[in-house]
Each structure stands twice: as C-alpha cells, then as structure tokens.
ZAMARGU-4260 file (C-alpha; in steps of 0.2 Angstrom, whole numbers, plus 5000, padded with zeros to 4 digits):
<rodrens>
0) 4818/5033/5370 | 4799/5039/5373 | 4786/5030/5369 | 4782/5047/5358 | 4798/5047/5350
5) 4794/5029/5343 | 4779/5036/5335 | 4787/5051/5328 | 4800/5039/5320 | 4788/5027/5313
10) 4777/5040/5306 | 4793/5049/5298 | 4798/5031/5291 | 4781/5028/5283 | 4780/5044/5276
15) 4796/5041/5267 | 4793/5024/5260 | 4772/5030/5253 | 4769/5025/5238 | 4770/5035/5223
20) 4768/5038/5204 | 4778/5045/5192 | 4771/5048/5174 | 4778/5055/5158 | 4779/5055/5139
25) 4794/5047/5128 | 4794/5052/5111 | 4806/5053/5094 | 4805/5069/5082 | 4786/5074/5091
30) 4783/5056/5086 | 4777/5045/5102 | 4788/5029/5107 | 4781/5011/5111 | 4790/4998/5120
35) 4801/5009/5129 | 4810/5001/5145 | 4806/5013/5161 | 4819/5007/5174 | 4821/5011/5192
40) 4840/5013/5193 | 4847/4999/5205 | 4830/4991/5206 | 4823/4977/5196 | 4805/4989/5195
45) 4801/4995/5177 | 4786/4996/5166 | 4788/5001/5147 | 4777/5016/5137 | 4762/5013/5127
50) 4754/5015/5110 | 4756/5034/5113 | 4772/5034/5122 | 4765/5038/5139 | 4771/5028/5154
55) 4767/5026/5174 | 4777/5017/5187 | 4771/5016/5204 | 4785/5012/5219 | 4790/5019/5235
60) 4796/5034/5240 | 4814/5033/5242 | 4829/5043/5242 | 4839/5050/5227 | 4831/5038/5216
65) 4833/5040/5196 | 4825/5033/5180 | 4831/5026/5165 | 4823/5027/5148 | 4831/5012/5135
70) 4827/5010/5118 | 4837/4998/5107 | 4842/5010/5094 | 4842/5024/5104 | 4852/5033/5117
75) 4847/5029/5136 | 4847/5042/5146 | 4845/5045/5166 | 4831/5057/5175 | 4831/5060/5194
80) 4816/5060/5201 | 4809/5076/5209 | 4796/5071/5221 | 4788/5088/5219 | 4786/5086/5200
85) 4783/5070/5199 | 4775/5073/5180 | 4791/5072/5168 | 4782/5076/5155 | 4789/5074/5136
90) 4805/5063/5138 | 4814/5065/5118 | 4828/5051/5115 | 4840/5052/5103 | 4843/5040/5088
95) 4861/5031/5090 | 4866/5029/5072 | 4877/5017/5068 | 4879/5028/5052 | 4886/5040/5057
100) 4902/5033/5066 | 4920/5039/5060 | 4929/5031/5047 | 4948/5031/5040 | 4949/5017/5029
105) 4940/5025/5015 | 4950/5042/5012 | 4965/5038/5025 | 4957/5051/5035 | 4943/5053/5048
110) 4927/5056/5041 | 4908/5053/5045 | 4901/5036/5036 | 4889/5047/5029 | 4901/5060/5020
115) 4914/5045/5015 | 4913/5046/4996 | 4920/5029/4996 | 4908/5015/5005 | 4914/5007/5022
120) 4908/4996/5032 | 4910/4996/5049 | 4908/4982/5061 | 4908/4988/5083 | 4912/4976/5095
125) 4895/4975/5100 | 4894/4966/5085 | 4906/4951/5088 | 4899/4948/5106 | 4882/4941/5099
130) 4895/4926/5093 | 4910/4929/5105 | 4926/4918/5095 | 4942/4917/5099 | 4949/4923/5087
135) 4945/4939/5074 | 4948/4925/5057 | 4935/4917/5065 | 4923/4931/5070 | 4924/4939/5052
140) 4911/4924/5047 | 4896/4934/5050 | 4900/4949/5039 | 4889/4948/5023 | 4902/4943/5008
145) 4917/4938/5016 | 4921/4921/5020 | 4937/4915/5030 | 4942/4901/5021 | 4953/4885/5026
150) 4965/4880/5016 | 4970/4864/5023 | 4959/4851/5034 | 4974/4845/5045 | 4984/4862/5048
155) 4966/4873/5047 | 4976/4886/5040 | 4967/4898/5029 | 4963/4915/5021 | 4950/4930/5019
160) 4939/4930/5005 | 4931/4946/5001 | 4917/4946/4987 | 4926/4928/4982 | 4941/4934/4979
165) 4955/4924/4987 | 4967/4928/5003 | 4980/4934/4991 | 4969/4949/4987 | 4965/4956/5003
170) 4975/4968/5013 | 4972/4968/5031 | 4979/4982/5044 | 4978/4985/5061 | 4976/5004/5064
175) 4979/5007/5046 | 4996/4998/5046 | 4999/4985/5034 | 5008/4973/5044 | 4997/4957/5041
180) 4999/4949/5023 | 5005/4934/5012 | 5012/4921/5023 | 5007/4926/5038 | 4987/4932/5036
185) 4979/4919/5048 | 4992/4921/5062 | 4991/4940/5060 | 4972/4938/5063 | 4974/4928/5080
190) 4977/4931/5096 | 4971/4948/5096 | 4960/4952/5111 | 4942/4956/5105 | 4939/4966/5119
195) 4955/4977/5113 | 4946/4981/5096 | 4937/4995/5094 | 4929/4993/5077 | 4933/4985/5062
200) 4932/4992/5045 | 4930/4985/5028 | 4931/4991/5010 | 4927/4981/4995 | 4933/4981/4979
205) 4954/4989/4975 | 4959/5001/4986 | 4979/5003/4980 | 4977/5018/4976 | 4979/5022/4993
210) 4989/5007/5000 | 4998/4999/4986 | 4998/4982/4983 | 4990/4968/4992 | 4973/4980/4991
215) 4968/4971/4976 | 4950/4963/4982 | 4948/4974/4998 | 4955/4977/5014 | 4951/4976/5031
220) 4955/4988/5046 | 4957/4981/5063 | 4957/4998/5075 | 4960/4994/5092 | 4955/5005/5106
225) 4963/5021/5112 | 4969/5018/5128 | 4959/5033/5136 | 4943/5026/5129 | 4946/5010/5135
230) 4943/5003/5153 | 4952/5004/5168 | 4954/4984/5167 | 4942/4971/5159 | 4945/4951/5159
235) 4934/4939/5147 | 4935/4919/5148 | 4925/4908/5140 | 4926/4888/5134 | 4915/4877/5125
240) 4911/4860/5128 | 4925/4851/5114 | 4939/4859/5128 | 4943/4875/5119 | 4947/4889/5131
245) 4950/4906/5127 | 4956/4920/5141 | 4958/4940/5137 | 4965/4952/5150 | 4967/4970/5149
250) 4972/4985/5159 | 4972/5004/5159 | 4986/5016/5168 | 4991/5034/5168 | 5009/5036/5164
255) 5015/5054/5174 | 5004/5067/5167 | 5005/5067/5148 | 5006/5046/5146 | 4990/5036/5145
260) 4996/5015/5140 | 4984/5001/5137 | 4991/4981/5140 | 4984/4967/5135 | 4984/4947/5135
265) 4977/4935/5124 | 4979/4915/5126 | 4969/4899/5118 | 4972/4882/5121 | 4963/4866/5115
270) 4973/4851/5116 | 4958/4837/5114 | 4961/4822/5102 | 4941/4823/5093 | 4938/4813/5076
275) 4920/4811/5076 | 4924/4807/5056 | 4933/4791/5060 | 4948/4795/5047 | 4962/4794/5064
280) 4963/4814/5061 | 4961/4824/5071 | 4945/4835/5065 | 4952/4851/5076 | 4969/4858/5076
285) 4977/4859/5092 | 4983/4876/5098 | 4992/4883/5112 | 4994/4902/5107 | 4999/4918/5116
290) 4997/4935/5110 | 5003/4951/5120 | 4997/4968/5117 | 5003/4985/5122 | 4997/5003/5115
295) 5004/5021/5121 | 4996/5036/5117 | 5004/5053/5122 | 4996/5071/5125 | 5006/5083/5116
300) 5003/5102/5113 | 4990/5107/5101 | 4981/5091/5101 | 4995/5083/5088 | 4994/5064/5089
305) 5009/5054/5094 | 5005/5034/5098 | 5013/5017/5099 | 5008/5001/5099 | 5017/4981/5100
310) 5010/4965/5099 | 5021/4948/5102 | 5011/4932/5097 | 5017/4913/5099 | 5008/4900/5095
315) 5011/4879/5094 | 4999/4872/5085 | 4996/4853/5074 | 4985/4842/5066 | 4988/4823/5060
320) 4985/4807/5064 | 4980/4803/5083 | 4993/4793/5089 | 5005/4810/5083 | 5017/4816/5096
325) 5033/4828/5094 | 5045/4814/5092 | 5035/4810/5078 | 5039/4829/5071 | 5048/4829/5053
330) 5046/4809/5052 | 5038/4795/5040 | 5030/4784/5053 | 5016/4796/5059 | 5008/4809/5050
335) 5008/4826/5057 | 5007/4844/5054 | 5017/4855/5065 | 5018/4873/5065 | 5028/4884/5077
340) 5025/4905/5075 | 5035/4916/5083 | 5031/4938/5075 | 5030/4951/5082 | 5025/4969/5077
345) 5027/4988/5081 | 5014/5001/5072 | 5014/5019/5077 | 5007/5037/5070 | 5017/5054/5073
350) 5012/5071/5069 | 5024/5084/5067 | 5026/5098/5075 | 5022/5111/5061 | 5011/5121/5057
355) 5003/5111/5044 | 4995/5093/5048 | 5010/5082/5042 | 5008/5064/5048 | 5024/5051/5049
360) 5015/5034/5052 | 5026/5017/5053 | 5024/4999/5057 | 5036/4983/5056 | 5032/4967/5057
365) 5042/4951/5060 | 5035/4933/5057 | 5047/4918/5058 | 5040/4900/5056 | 5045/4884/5058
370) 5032/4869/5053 | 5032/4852/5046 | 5021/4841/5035 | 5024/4825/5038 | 5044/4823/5033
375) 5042/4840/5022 | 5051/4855/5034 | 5044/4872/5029 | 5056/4884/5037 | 5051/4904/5033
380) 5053/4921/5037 | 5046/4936/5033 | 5049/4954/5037 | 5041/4972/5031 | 5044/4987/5035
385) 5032/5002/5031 | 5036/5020/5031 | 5022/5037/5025 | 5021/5053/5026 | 5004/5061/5026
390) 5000/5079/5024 | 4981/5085/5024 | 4976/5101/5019 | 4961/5111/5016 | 4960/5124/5003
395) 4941/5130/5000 | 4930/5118/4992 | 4947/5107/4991 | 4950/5091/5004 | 4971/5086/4998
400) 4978/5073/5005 | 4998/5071/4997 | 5008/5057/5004 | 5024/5047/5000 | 5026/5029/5006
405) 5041/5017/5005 | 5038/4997/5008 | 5051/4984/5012 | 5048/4966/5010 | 5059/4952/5015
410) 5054/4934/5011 | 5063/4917/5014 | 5061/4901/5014 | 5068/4881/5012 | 5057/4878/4998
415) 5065/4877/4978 | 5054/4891/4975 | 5066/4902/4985 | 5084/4899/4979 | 5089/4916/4986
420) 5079/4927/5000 | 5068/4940/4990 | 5070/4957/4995 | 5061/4972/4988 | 5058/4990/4990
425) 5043/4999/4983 | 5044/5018/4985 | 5028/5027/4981 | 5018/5046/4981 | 4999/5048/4981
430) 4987/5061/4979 | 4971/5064/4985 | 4957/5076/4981 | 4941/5079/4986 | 4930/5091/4979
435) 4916/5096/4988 | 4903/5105/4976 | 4888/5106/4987 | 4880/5099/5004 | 4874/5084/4990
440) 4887/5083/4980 | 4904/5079/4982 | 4920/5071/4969 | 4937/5061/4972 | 4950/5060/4964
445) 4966/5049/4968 | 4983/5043/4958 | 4995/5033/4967 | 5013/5030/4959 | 5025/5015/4964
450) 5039/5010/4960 | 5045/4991/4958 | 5061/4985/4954 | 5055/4970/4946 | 5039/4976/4936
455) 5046/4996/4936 | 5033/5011/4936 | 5015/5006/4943 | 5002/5019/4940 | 4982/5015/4949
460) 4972/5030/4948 | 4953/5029/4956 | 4938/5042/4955 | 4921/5042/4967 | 4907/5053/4967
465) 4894/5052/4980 | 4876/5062/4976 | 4864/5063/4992 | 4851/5070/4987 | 4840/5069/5001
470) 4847/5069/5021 | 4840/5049/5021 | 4847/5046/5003 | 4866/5040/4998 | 4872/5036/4981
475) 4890/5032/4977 | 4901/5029/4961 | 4918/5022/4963 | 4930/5016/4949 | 4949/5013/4951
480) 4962/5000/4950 | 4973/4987/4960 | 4988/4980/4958 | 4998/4966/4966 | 5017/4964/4965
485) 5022/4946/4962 | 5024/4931/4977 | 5025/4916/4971 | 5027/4910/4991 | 5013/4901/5002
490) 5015/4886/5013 | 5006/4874/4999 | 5023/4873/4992 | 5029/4863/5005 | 5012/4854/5007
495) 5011/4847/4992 | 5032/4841/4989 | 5046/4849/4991 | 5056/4840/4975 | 5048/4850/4963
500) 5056/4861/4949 | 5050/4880/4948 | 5047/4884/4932 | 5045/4903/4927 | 5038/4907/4912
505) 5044/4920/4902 | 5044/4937/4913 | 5030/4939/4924 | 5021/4956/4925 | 5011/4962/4938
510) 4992/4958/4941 | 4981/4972/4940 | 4961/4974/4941 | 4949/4988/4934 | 4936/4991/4947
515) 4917/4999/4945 | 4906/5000/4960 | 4887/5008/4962 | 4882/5009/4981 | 4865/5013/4987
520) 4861/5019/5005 | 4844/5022/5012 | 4841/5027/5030 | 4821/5024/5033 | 4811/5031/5048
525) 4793/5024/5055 | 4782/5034/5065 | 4781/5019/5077 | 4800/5020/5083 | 4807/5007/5070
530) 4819/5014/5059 | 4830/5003/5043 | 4846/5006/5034 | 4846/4998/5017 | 4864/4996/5007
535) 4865/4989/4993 | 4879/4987/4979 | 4883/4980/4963 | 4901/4976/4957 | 4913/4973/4941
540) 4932/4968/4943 | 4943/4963/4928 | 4959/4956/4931 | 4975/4955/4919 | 4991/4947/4921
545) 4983/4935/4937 | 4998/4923/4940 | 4990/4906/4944 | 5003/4891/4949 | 5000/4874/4938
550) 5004/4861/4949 | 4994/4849/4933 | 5005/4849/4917 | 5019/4839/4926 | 5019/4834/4944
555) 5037/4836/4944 | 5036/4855/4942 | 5027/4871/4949 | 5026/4881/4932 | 5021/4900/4936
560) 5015/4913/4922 | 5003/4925/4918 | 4988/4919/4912 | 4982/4918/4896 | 4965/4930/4895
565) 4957/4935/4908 | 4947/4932/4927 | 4931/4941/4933 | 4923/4945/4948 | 4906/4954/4948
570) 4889/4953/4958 | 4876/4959/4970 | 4876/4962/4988 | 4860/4967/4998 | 4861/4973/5017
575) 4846/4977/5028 | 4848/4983/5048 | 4832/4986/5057 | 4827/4991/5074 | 4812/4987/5081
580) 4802/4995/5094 | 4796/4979/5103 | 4816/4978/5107 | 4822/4970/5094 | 4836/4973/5082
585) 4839/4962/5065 | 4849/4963/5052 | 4853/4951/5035 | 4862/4951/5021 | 4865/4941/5004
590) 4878/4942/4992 | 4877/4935/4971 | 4894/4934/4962 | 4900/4926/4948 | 4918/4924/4950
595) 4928/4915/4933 | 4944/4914/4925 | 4944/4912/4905 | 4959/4907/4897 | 4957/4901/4879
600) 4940/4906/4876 | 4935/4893/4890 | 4927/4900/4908 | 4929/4892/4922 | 4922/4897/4937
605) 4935/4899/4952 | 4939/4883/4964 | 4932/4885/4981 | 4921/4901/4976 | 4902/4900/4983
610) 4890/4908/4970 | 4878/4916/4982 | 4879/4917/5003 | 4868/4926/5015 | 4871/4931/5034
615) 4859/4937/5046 | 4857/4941/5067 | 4843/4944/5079 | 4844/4951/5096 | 4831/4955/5108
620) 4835/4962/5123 | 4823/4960/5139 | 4826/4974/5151 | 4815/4968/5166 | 4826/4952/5165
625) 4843/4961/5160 | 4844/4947/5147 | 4851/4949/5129 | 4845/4932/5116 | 4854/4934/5099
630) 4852/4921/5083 | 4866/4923/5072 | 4870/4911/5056 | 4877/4912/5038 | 4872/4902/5024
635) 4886/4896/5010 | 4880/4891/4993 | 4890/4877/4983 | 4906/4880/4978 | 4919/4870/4964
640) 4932/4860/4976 | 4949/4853/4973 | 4948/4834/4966 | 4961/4823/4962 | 4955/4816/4945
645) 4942/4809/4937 | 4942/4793/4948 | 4940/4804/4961 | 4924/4799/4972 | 4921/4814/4982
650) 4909/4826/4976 | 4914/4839/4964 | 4902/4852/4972 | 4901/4858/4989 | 4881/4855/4997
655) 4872/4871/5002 | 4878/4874/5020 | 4875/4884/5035 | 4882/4887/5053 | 4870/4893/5065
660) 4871/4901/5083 | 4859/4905/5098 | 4866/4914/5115 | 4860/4921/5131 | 4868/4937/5141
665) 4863/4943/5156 | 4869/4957/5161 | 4860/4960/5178 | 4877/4961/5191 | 4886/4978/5192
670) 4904/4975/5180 | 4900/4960/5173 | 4891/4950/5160 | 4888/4930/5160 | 4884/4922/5143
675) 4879/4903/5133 | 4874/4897/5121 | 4876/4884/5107 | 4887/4887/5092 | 4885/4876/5075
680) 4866/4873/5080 | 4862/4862/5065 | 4879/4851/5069 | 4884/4851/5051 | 4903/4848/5044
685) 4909/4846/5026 | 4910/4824/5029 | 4892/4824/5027 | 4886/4819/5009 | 4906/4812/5009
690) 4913/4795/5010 | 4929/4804/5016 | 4937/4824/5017 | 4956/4817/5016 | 4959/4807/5003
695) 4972/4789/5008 | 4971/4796/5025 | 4977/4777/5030 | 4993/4780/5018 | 4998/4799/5023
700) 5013/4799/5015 | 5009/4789/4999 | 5019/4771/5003 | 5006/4760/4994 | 5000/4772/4979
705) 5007/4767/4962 | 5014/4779/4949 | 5017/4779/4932 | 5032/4784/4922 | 5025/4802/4922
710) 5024/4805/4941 | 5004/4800/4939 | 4996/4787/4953 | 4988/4771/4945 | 4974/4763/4951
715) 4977/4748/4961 | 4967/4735/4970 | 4973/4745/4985 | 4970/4762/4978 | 4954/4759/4966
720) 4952/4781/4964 | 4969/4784/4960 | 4973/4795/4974 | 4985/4802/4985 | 4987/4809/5001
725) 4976/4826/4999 | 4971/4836/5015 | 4966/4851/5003 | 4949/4845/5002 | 4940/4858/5014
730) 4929/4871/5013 | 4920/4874/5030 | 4925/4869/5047 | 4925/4850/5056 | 4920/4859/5071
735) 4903/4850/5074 | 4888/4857/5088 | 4894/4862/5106 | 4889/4872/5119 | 4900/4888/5126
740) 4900/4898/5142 | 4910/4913/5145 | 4911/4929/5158 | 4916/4945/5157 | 4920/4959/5170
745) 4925/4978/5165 | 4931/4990/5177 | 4929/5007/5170 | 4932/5025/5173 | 4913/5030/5180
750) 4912/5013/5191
</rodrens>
C-alpha cells in the first residue's frame, strides 16, 4: 500500500467520523414538549427538549444511525438520520392512552373503555412489574378497593375482597371463563405466570346479569395473552432474601400454517422455617407449587375465532408448629396444617361458522383437595362445568347481544355439612341491549333468567346509561342486581371442628343485592405535556336473604339461615393517573365504605372490613441510565377482627397499616431486564400492638383448656382469657422487610 493510499484512507475515515449536529422540534397537538428523551439508537448518547420543545445532539458521523424520541405517556417513535437534512423539524408524538384499551368484561364484548357504558377497570402487565409477586392473589393488593384477604395465619389461605365485600361475592375468570370460585379462589389465583397475562379486568358492583351467580360484589377477568401477540420465549426468575423463589417460562411456536400455541411454566418454592413472632409457628407457609399453562389459537376462514387453553396446577403447601414434619400429618402430637391441591382446567371460545356471529364458549374446571388441620382431614372435591352460547348482532342504532348459558357444579366433601355430594344445574338465557342515541349518549338494557333447582326462577335485570358530553368527559349510571345461589362449604368447617351438627333453618332462599353506581371520568390535558385521568365513583348495594353461619349460639352446631333484616355496602372511591413531563408517572387512589349487617334494628359493621384504604405508585424512568425507580404502597384503615370473648386480650381493632415497596429496573442490555428492590419497607406485621396473633398457640389442639357443660372454655390459672386454639386472627401478612432480585429475558418476533 502507498504511502498515498494511506492518506486517502485516513482522510476518508475522518470525514466519516466529523462531528455533527442534528436539531429538531417535539411537540403534542401544536403544543411544544419538555423533557423528552432524544436517544442515539444503540448508543448511550442523548439529550432531552427544552422549555419550547426544541432539542440538539451533537455526535459523530456514522453509518445508518437512528433517533429515538420517548416520552412516558406517549408513543416512542424512531427517525433515521439523513445526513443531508439534518434539521427534522417538528417531531409530533402520539398520546398512548391507557383509556382507550379494549374491554369485554363490561358488555361480554369487545369495546373501547371509553364507549363501555358499564365502568371497567383495566390493569396491563406493565402494572404488576412495578411490584413483580408470585402470584396474581398477591399482586392484586395495589388496586384501589380490593384487598386480598387471609383467612387463616397458619394455612395463609384467603379470599378477594372488592369494595369490602367478602370472597364469596367475587366471581373471577380467566378469559371470561368462570372456572375460579368457592373453594377453590386462592389456588385458582396461583401459579399463573404474570408474564402470560395480558391485562386484567375488574368491574365493581353485581354483574349477574351477565354471568349469574357468584357476580354478586364484582368480578375480576384475568385474560391471558394471545399466542401471536406474545413472545417467541420469555423466562423471569426472581427471589427475595426470606428464600422464596419464583421461576416463569414461556414459549411461542407456529403449528403448520393455520396453528399458532403458546406454553408456559410456573413454579414457587419457599421451604424456610422463619418465626420472627416467637409463637413456634411458622410466620410463612411453605409452598412447593407448579402450575403449567397451554393456549392454542387457530386461523380459520373469515377471521372466526376458535381457541383453546389448559392449565394443570399442584401445589404442597403447610404451616404449624416448627418442629412439624409429614409424619406428624393428621396427628395430635404436632400441629400442622397441610394442604395438597391437585385441578386442572380447560376454557376455550368457538365461533360458528355462520353467517351471523354466534359464539360457543366452554370451560371445565377440576379441583381436588386433600389437607389436614391438626387431626381434622378436610377431604374435597369440586367440579364445574360451563357451557353459552353468544349471538351479537347489530341492527341500526341497536347493539343485541342474546345468549343461553348452562352451569354444572359438583361439591363434595368429608365434612357433616355435606352428607351427600351437592350437585346442581343452572340453565339460563340473557339479553342485552344497547342503544345508541347519539355520539353522547348511549343506554343498556340487560335481563338474565336462571333457573335453580333449589330456589326455582331467578330473574336480575340491570340498566346503564353513559352521557359524554364532551370528548374529555364521561358520566355513567348503572343499577342492577346480583344473586348468589346457596353454598354452605368452605374449608373453616373443618378448621374449626369436625363434630358439629349442621343445623338448617327453615328453607334458605337465595341472596340477592340491589345495585346503584355513579361513575365520573375526566381526561385532563396541560399545555406542558402532562396530562390526568380522574375517576371517581360512589356506590349503594342492599342485600337480602345474606346466609351468615352462627358458629355462637351452641358450639356444638353450625346453625345456617337467612338473616333477619338486612346488610349494606356503600362508599366513595377516588382514582387519579398522571403523567408527567419531567418523566414521571403517578397515580393514587382511596376508597370510603361503610359495610354493615343490621339484624333486629341493631348495625353492626362487618368483621374484617376496613372503613377507608388508599393505594398509590410512582415511577420515573431515566433514559440516559435505562433505569426505571417505582414506589408503590397501600394503606389499610382499621377494621373489626375475630375475638374469642370478652376475656379475649387481643385488640378488638386492627391499627392503621400500610405495606410499602421501592424497585430499580434497568433495562440497558438488549432482551433483558434486571431488577431490586425492597418489599414491606416499613417492616410491619399484624403482631405489632399484639401480645399474640394465634391464640394457645402452646396448646394447639386444646389439651389443657377447660370447658363447661355447654361446650364453653373456663378460665383457668393456665388459660386466664378463656381461650382456645384460634389461627383466624389475621388480617394482613406476617411477611416482614426483605429484599428481592429477579431477571428477565424476552425473545420476541422483531429481535
């Protein structure tokens, strides 16, 4: 090579790496954008836009280089740099509105959250990573007015609450399937992979109109991803520092030309003996749970919809005394509580191959469940089966939707309060109609029929009507009623004894609630980027017939009937989302009720019901540093708890409490995100304030506790309150402060 040549090549080398300067203009509906990240794509080179929106970044000359414009709140997009324009000029970015995503649980039918005439919240998956959990019971603890509640300290069994209505009254789905409810609610909530979930859905107040009983309180939606949206294989792991670890794995594959199936795997284990209490319990269950996931979806002609999808879930879990081990399982030496679940499920949708849209959707769900307390077994089954047809149709200013539905339940169990398996069928029709007047206004109308074998005809018709009267503006009316059939089964039969007489009083009818709901949406815009949603509602619910077990009036007998008068639920709930242009996004909530029973012209406010909570969540998001910081926490007002008797030294009233969580993402490597944190920052559990959660935990199963002629205990030098074993005295987590790690990686179609 010639000395000339040299030159000629270091010249040309130097020309292509000069120095140069890009400018431009980012702006939002002609109105200018501060704060927006400018990002060399691939480089960590950046600068963000000014008071007026205008930006410059200086770098060197390279090939095919592009620019990335990010602005939480907004839609990023990508520019290629022309090195012979190198003034972009006016950059617009799009607003990416939460609002108006698609939602089915409202109307059983895809419709923008903005035209729903009934309210629904929807909650993405970007949600849950701010406070990754392993599990989706666990998870829901950040959404304003629902509270997953723990039923038993040992077991740490539990149920949803929405609005403080209890677990009973909440219908959950997955992919609008009904296949999670009574017995088996918090094992149906496990074990399903967060990364498999699309969004999850959420409508308060009844909804049986449309899904029959169950629906009384609220229902909650779980949809899980298409398999074509989702990526070609994803894997997330993460631990904390009290040994739990929780492992998710997923992947994506073409099935000849018209298949497309998504598989996943779940599995938690934590199998550490903590008691940071000192009671010899342990303050954490153990758990070993596996959950496996499959979903097919098929491409068929004319777009019709045909998909599949199966979920097996096991899990070995238990809580007791420390020294507890299996050969101890269904003895009276050492005290523990141990729970093997075995269920599987199938849930599917159809269309048929008419002219008109006709829908068969389907789901079966399988849960068997063997557990002990102490020497108590607790042997159970439980199957349903769920079958409806869907037709929707348009005719002019008419949206119909007609349906018929049939619902099998099978229910048995080792417990006096199932002599003989129950076994019902519930046939129903509905029909929908919504009437669209205007671009403003629109009106529903809905009836559903069932019919129960027990209770006979159950009628619950609803009505909404949603005005917007501007495009930033939403307004909605909804009044209906619920109804629950009867089922008199849970597991606190078996945890409380299982000698008792069941005692049925005359014949029970089923419960039924009258519904009224005002819902106020307000979408605000500032010139400086940030933008606010604003929803607010109030709520009335009356219930008749509630059947409430009286475990009091002889402790010899579980007595069951209707009650006498009446119980309530009403309040307030305020939620505000807000974006920022700094790079911020925040959002809280707060929720007032007043939940009651009055029976006898007495009220008395319901057990384990909070008067007033509040969530909130902040995340900034640091492009230069592709790190994401997110503060989330809920705050729990007092609530009435289960006591033993007047004798009883534990505090009648739950304390104020709150549960706090900071974590740091970064996302800076190509496929994979890295993330910590702290969960339970303030360190609090219930024992605080307590001089113990589980009453004679020293005498589980009652040996030294004196009773009278009535089945009543006495006090005793030994036992000066009076008490017996009780592990029922919870109402938050023992889970005190510790730290979590986890990674994920995400393969997808583009990489």
């Amino acid at each position: 090579m010639t000395f000339r040549s040299v030159i000629l090549i270091f010249l040309f080398q130097m020309a292509s790496a000069q120095e140069v300067s890009v400018i431009g203009k980012v702006i939002y509906i002609e109105q200018p954008l501060e704060g927006v990240t400018v990002l060399l794509k691939g480089l960590n080179l950046g600068t963000i836009t000014d008071s007026k929106g205008q930006f410059k970044l200086d770098f060197t000359k390279l090939k095919n280089q592009k620019l990335i414009f990010s602005y939480i709140g907004y839609k990023p997009i990508v520019k290629k740099i022309n090195y012979d324009h190198l003034n972009l000029g006016t950059i617009t970015l799009e607003a990416d509105e939460s609002l108006d995503e698609v939602v089915v649980s409202g109307t059983l039918k895809p419709v923008s959250k903005l035209d729903s005439s009934v309210p629904v919240e929807v909650y993405a998956k970007t949600f849950f990573k701010a406070n990754p959990t392993a599990s989706i019971f666990e998870a829901l603890e950040n959404i304003n007015g629902i509270r997953p509640q723990l039923n038993c300290s040992v077991c740490n069994t539990g149920d949803i609450h929405i609005n403080g209505l209890e677990g009973p009254y909440t219908l959950v789905m997955i992919d609008g399937m009904p296949i999670v409810s009574g017995l088996s609610t918090v094992y149906g909530l496990s074990g399903i992979p967060n990364s498999l979930i699309e969004q999850i859905e959420i409508v308060k107040g009844p909804a049986s109109s449309l899904y029959g009983s169950e629906a009384l309180g609220g229902l909650i939606n779980i949809i899980t991803k298409l398999p074509e949206n989702a990526p070609l294989f994803f894997a997330e792991s993460f631990g904390t520092s009290w040994g739990e670890i929780n492992f998710d794995l997923g992947v994506k594959a073409n099935v000849g030309k018209n298949a497309t199936v998504l598989v996943g795997a779940n599995y938690f284990k934590y199998d550490q003996l903590i008691d940071n209490n000192n009671d010899n319990f342990t303050d954490l269950t153990n758990q070993d749970r596996i959950s496996l996931f499959q979903k097919w979806n098929f491409k068929r002609r004319n777009k019709r919809n045909f998909s599949i999808a199966g979920r097996y879930f096991y899990e070995d879990r238990w809580g007791g005394e420390l020294q507890w081990n299996k050969s101890f399982r269904g003895g009276d030496e050492v005290y523990g509580e141990s729970i093997y679940t075995s269920r599987f499920e199938i849930f599917g949708n159809y269309q048929l191959p008419l002219s008109e849209k006709i829908d068969f959707q389907f789901s079966y769900s399988d849960h068997d469940q063997n557990s002990v307390y102490g020497n108590t077994p607790y042997l159970a089954q439980q199957r349903i089966g769920f079958g409806q047809f869907i037709w929707d149709k348009k005719i002019k200013s008419h949206d119909l939707l007609l349906g018929t539905a049939i619902r099998y339940n099978y229910y048995n169990d080792n417990t006096t309060a199932t002599i003989f398996a129950d076994k019902t069928a519930i046939p129903s029709l509905f029909v929908q109609d919504e009437i669209g007047f205007n671009n403003k206004q629109s009106l529903l109308l809905g009836m559903r029929y069932d019919y129960n074998s027990s209770h006979g005809n159950i009628f619950t018709p609803r009505i909404a009507y949603r005005f917007k009267p501007t495009d930033d503006d939403i307004i909605r009316l909804n009044a209906g009623t619920g109804f629950r059939v009867v089922n008199l089964f849970t597991e606190e039969h078996a945890a409380l004894t299982g000698a008792r007489e069941v005692i049925i009083k005359d014949e029970l009818n089923p419960e039924e609630s009258y519904n009224i709901t005002l819902n106020y949406l307000k979408k605000l815009y500032l010139k400086n980027g940030m933008y606010f949603t604003i929803d607010t509602s109030a709520w009335y619910t009356y219930f008749t017939n509630a059947i409430i077990p009286d475990y009091d009036t002889n402790p010899n007998q579980i007595i069951y009937d209707n009650l006498d008068g009446f119980s309530q639920s009403s309040g307030l709930s305020f939620n505000i989302d807000a974006v920022f242009g700094n790079g911020i996004r925040a959002s809280i909530g707060a929720t007032y009720q007043d939940v009651s029973k009055t029976e006898n012209g007495i009220k008395t406010p319901q057990i384990l019901t909070e008067k007033y909570s509040g969530v909130w969540s902040l995340s900034y998001k640091h492009y230069g540093t592709n790190l994401t910081f997110d503060y989330t926490g809920s705050l729990y007002g007092p609530m009435r708890l289960p006591l033993l008797g007047e004798l009883d030294p534990r505090s009648e009233y739950s304390p104020a409490w709150s549960i706090q969580n900071i974590q740091i993402t970064y996302d800076g490597i190509d496929r994979f995100e890295m993330y910590g944190g702290i969960k339970n920052l303030l360190d609090w559990t219930p024992n605080k304030g307590n001089p113990f959660i589980i009453a004679r935990s020293d005498d589980p199963f009652d040996q030294n506790v004196v009773f009278d002629t009535d089945g009543n205990a006495t006090p005793t030098l030994d036992n000066p309150y009076a008490l017996t074993f009780d592990p029922s005295y919870v109402y938050g987590p023992n889970q005190g402060i510790r730290l979590f790690f986890g990674i994920r990686y995400a393969l997808n179609n583009s990489n």
